[in-house]
N, C-alpha and C positions, 0 to 999 in steps of 0.2 A: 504494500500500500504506500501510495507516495502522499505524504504530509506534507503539509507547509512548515516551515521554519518557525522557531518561537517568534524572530522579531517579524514574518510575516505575516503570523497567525497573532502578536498583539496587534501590530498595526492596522489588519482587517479589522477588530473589535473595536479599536478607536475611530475608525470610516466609520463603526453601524451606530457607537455613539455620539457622533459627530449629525446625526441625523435628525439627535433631539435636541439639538437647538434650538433656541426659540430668539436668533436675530438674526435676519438675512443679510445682513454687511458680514459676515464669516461665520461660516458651522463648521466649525472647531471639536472634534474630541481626543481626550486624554486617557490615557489609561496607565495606572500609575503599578507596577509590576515591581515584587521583591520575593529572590529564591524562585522566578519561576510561577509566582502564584499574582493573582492579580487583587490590590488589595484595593484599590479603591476605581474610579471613573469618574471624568469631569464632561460638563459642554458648554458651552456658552449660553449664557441666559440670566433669566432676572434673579435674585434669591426669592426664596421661597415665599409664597402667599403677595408676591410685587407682579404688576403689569409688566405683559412679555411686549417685546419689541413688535413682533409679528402679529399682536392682537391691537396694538394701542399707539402704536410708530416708533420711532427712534427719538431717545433725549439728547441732543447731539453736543457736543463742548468740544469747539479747537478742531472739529473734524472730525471728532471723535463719540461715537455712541457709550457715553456713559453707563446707562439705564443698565448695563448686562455685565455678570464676572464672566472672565476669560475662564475657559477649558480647565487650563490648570489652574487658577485657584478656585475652582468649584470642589477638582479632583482633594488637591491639599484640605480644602475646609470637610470633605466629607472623610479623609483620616482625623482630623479633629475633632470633629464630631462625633467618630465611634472609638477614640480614644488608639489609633493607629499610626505607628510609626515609622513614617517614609525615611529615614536612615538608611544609606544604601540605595535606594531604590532607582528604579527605572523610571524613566516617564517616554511613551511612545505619543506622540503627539503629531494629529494631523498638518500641523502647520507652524511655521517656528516660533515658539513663546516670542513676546515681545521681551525687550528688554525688564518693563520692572516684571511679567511672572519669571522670567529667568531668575531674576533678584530670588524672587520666593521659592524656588525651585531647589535654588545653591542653599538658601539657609532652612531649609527643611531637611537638606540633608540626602538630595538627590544627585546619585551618584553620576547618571548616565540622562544623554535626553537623544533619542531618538527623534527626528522630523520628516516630515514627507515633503511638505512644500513651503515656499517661502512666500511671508507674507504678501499682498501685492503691492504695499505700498512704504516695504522695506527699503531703507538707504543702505546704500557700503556702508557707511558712519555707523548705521544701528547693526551690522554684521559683525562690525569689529567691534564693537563695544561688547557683543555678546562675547567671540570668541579672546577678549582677552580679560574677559571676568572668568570664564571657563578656565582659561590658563592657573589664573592666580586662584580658583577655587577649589581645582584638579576637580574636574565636572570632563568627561568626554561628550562631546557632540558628533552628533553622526548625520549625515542627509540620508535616510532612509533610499536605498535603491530593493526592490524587488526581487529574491530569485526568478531566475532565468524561468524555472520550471511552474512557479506561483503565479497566477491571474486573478486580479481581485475581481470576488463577482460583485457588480452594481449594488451598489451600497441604499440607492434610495428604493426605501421601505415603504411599500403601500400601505397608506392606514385603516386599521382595521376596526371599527368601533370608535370607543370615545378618545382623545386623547389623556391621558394620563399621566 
């Protein structure tokens, strides 16, 4: 039987969590992996019991959609919240943390970041800023490429019932 690789088979779970985001300027998922076991999962959206972007529009500041956490810090808050610790851990991430989840990323204690794509509205400037915080936090980053033999299947999920 031919398998997908751990870092292809996280980073498929991070595509299908990337799906429940609730802000169309980026759908973003995280999955935040230690030993091989996956402990936690982020997406981009509003906190909890707050108006999603896609039901009620975008709060916009500087450019920027305020209204919604990023991926990774949903992923980090929801180790916080059941009292889990990303120490070592992986983060497989659809799309490159910005600079400050990077911040939160290094001082949680994640060892590795995994990405697939880069932001679209990344600068060299915020490329290097990441890779030379990685340096000095001994963080590896990786750009996510594919095995040869691995094909992601279509990630977007027809919705079935209510949303939830």
């Amino acid at each position: 039987m031919d398998r997908p690789s751990r870092r292809d088979y996280f980073m498929a779970i991070a595509d299908v969590v990337s799906s429940r985001a609730t802000c169309d300027r980026a759908r973003v998922g995280c999955v935040l992996v230690k030993e091989g076991r996956i402990i936690a999962t982020g997406y981009n959206g509003s906190p909890p019991d707050m108006p999603h972007c896609d039901d009620v529009g975008h709060d916009m500041d500087d450019s920027h959609c305020v209204r919604t956490l990023h991926a990774e810090e949903n992923a980090l808050l929801q180790c916080a919240l059941y009292g889990v610790s990303a120490r070592g851990a992986r983060a497989y991430v659809t799309t490159m943390p910005c600079y400050g989840c990077f911040k939160r990323l290094l001082g949680a204690g994640i060892k590795t970041v995994v990405y697939r794509d880069v932001y679209r509205s990344a600068t060299p400037s915020d490329l290097s800023r990441i890779e030379e915080l990685a340096g000095i936090g001994g963080v590896d980053v990786h750009r996510y490429q594919p095995s040869l033999r691995f094909k992601f299947v279509d990630s977007k999920v027809e919705e079935q019932g209510e949303r939830s």
